[in-house]
N, C-alpha and C positions, 0 to 999 in steps of 0.2 A: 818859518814853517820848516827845520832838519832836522830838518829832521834830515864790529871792531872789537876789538876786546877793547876794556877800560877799566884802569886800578880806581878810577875816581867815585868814591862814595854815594856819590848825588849830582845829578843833571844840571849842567852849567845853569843857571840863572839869569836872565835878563831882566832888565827894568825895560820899561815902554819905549820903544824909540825917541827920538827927537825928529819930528817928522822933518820941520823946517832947515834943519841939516842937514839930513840926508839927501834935500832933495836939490841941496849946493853938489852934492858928490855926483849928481848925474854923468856927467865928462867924465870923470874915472870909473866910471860902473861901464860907460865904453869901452874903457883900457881894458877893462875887467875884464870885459869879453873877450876882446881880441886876444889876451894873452891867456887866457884859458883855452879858448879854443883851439888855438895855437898849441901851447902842449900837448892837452888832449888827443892832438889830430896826431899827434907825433907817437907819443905811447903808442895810441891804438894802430899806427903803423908797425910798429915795433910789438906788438902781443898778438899780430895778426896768425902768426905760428903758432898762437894756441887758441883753439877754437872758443874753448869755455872764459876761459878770460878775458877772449877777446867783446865775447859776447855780454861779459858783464860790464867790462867798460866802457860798451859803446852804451848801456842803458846807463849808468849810472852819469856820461858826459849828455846824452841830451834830457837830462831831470834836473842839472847843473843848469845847462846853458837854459831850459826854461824857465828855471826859477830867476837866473838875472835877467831875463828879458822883460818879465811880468813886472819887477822890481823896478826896470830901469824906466819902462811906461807908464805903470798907473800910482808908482809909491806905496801908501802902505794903505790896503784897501779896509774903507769902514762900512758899516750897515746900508749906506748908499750904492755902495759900488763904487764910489770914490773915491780919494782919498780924504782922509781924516781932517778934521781942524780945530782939534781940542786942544787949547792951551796948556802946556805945563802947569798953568797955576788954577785951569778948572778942576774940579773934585773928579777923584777917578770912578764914581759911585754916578755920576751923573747920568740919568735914565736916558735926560732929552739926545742927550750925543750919539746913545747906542741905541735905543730902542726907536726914536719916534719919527725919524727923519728918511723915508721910504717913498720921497717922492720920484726918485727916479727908478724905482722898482718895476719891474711888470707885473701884474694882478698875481701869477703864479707866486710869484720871490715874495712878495706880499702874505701868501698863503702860508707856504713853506715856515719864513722868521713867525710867523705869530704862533704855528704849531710848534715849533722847539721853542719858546718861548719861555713856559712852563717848566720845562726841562733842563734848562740851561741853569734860570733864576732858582732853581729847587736845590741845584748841586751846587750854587754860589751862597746859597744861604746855609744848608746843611741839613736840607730836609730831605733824606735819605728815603723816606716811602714815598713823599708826592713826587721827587724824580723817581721812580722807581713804577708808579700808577701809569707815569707817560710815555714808557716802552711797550714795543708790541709785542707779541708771544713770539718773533722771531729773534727781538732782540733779548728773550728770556729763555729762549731754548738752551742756550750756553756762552757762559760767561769765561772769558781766557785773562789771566791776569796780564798776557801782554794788551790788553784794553787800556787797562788802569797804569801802568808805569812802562818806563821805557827798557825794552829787552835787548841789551847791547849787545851781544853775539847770537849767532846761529845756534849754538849749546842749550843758552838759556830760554831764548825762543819756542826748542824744542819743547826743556822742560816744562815751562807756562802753558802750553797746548795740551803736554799729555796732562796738566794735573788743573785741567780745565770743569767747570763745574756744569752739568748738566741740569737743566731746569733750575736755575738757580733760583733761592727764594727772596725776598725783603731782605732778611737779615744776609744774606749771603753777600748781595750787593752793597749792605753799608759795611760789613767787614773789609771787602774788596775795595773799599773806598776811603775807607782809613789808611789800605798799603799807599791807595793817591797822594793822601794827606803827607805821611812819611816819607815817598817818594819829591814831590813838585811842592809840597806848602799845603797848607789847609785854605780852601776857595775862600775870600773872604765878599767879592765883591765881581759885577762882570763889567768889563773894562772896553769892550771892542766883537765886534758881533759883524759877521760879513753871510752874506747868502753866497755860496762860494758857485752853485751850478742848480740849473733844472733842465740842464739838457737830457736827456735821455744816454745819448751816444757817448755823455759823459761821466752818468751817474752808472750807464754798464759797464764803463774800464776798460773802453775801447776810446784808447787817448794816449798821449806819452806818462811816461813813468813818473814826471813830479807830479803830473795835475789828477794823475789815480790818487796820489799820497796824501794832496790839497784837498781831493773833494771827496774820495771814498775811503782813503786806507786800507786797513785788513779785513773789508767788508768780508765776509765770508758769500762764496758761489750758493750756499742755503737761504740765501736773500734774494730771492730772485729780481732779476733786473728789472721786469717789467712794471714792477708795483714801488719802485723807488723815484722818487717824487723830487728830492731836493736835497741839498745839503748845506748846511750849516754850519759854521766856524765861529766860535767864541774865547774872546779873553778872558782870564777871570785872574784877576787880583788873586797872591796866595800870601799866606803870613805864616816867615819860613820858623822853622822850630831854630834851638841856641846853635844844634851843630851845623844846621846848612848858612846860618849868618857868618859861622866862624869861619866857612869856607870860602865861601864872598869874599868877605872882607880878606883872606890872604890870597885868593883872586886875582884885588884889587887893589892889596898893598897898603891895604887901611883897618884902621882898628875896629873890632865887633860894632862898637856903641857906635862909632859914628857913623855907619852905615847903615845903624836900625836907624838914626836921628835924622840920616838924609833924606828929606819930603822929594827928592825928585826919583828915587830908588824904589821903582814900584815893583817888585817882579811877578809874573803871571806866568801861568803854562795855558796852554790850549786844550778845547773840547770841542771835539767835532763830532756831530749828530747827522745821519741819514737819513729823512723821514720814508715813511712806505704809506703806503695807502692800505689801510686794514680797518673793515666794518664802516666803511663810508666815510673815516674821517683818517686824516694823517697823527701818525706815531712814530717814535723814534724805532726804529727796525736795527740800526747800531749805532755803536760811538765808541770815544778813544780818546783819553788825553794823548799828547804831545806837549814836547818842551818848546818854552819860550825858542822867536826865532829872529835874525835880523828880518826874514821876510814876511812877516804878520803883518 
């Protein structure tokens, strides 16, 4: 989930973890800690003479330090709340893995995944109106292209804001969604689905800096807290065009074809959905890809 300026064309790529390894590396994800925290604690000794700086690196060290801690406890969380136990060799299209396994859900997280539901499986198949029918009129009020792809400096940020579309229509939103396409891959399939929060105190952004990022993002303050019901995190399989395979693959120090040939090479980016409470029933009120991450 990391989610500077950058010469680089196109957003690093990941394939799916390998859960059962990762979860050999726990002992070093301690190291992790300690030795991050460790310098961390020392910069921000050292940048304490500057107010603004200092201030951004104390956020920016404990969104750090929460993302490995989450990491280092629950591994890579699936539709359960748990972690995952999908075999490398089950189909990544596999419904039963993502969708149906909610037993340890509360009735609310229950609510929540079956409302984005629609929304999710609409932008992984390509059907650009019926995702489009499952938003609220708050998440139709205006669309930012930093939604749809990743805006890697403050410059470009800006830009995406001011040339933000207001009341955007259908068609607006599947243009918007093609820059996706170009950006992360075209959706082919959804791969990984987590109910990330229904707490209240969490879905208003009164919480640390990763688990805003994790469960609301760049919600906009026009959303109001009170009617925000849950959030949602989905994988979705992408199928990268010739020039982002070609960039992998020099990556990765291996030639195009055999990376497109590689069956354990899945890469995904993420989409996270807000739901709101609007006309008695829950709608997507916002959302946001993000790039593949080691902590999905």
């Amino acid at each position: 989930m990391n989610h500077a300026a950058s010469t680089k064309k196109f957003p690093k790529v990941l394939s799916r973890p390998n859960i059962r390894g990762l979860r050999k590396l726990r002992v070093d994800r301690f190291l992790l800690i300690f030795l991050v925290s460790t310098t961390l604690r020392t910069l921000m000794f050292l940048l304490a003479s500057c107010p603004s700086s200092f201030r951004m690196l104390v956020t920016w060290f404990r969104a750090f330090r929460w993302a490995i801690l989450v990491s280092v406890a629950g591994g890579l969380v699936g539709c359960d709340g748990g972690s995952q136990s999908r075999s490398d060799s089950e189909p990544a299209e596999s419904k039963a893995s993502v969708w149906d396994d909610t037993s340890e859900m509360v009735s609310e997280e229950k609510r929540v995944l079956a409302a984005a539901r629609p929304f999710i499986e609409a932008i992984a198949s390509g059907d650009d109106a019926a995702a489009y029918a499952q938003l609220s009129s708050h998440a139709k009020t205006r669309m930012s292209l930093s939604q749809f792809v990743v805006a890697e400096d403050d410059e470009t940020i800006a830009k995406y804001e001011a040339e933000a579309i207001h009341n955007p229509t259908s068609e607006d939103f599947s243009m918007l969604l093609k820059r996706t396409a170009i950006h992360f891959g075209k959706p082919q399939a959804v791969i990984g689905v987590s109910v990330m929060s229904v707490d209240p105190t969490v879905l208003a952004g009164k919480t640390e800096a990763m688990e805003r990022a994790l469960t609301i993002g760049q919600i906009p303050d026009s959303v109001p807290a009170e009617i925000r019901k849950g959030s949602v995190r989905a994988q979705l399989l992408v199928k990268l065009n010739p020039d982002q395979l070609r960039e992998v693959a020099d990556q990765q120090g291996r030639d195009k074809d055999e990376v497109e040939k590689d069956e354990s090479f899945k890469p995904y980016c993420n989409l996270k959905a807000v739901l709101v409470e609007e006309g008695g029933s829950l709608k997507v009120g916002y959302f946001e890809f993000t790039p593949a991450s080691m902590w999905d």
